[in-house]
FIDREN-291470 format. One record per residue: x, y, z of N, C-alpha, C in turn; residue in three letters. Coordinates in steps of 0.02 Angstrom, whole numbers, padded with zeros to 5 digits, always signed. Layout:
! residues N
XYZXYZXYZALA/...
END
This chain:
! residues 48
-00233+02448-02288-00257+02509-02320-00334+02508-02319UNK/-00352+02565-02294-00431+02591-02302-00451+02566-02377UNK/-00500+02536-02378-00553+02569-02435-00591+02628-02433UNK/-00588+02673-02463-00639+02710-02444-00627+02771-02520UNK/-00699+02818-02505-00708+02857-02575-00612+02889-02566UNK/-00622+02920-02528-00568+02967-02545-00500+02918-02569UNK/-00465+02859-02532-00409+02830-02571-00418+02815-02646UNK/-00493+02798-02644-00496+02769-02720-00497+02816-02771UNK/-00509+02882-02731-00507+02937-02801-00405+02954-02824UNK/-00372+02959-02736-00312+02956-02743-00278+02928-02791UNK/-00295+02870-02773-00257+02809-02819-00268+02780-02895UNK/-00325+02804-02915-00351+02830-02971-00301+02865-03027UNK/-00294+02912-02971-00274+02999-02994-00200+02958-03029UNK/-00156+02926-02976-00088+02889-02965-00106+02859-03033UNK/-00155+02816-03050-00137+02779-03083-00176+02800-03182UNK/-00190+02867-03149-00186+02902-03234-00148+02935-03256UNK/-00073+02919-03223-00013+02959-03264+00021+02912-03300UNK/+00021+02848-03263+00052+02814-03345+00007+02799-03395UNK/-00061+02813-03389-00127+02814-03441-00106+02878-03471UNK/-00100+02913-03450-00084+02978-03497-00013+02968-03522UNK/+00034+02966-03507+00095+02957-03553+00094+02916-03584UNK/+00068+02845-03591+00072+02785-03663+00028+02848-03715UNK/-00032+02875-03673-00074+02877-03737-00051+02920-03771UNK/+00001+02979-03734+00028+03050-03763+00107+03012-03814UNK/+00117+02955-03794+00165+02952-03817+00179+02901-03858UNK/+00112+02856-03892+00128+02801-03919+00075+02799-03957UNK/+00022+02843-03939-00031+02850-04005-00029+02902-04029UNK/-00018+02886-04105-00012+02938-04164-00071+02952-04192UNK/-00125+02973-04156-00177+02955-04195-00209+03036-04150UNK/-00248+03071-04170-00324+03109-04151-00346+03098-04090UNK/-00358+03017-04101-00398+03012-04029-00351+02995-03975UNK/-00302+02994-03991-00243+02982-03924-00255+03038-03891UNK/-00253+03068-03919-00232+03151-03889-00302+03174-03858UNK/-00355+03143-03873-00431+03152-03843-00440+03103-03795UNK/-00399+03073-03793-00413+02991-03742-00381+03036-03697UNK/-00319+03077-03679-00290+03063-03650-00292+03144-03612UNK/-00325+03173-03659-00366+03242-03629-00439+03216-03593UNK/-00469+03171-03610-00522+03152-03581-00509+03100-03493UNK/-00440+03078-03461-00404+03039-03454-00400+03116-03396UNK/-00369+03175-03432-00345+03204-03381-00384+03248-03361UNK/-00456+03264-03395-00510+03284-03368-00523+03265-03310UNK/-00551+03187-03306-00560+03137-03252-00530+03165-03210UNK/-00478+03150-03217-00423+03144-03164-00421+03222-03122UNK/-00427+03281-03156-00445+03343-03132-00515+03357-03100UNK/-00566+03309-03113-00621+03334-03102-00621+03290-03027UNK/-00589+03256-03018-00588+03196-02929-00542+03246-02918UNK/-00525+03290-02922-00471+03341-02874-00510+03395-02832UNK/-00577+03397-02871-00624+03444-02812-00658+03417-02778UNK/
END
């Protein structure tokens, strides 16, 4: 596998959906829900 910008944004992306489901689903807290909106910001903003 390449290194390169574009896989690493891919694989990134891949690997902030189980970052977003623990945080949506195991923190009861305020900032879960900001971690994990902040989490899918990221993750939306490497999509352009």
């Amino acid at each position: 596998m390449l290194i390169n910008v574009p896989n690493i944004l891919t694989f990134s992306r891949i690997i902030a959906i189980p970052v977003l489901i623990c945080l949506l689903l195991f923190v009861d807290d305020p900032l879960g829900s900001w971690l994990a909106f902040s989490a899918y910001t990221v993750a939306c903003i490497t999509d352009f």
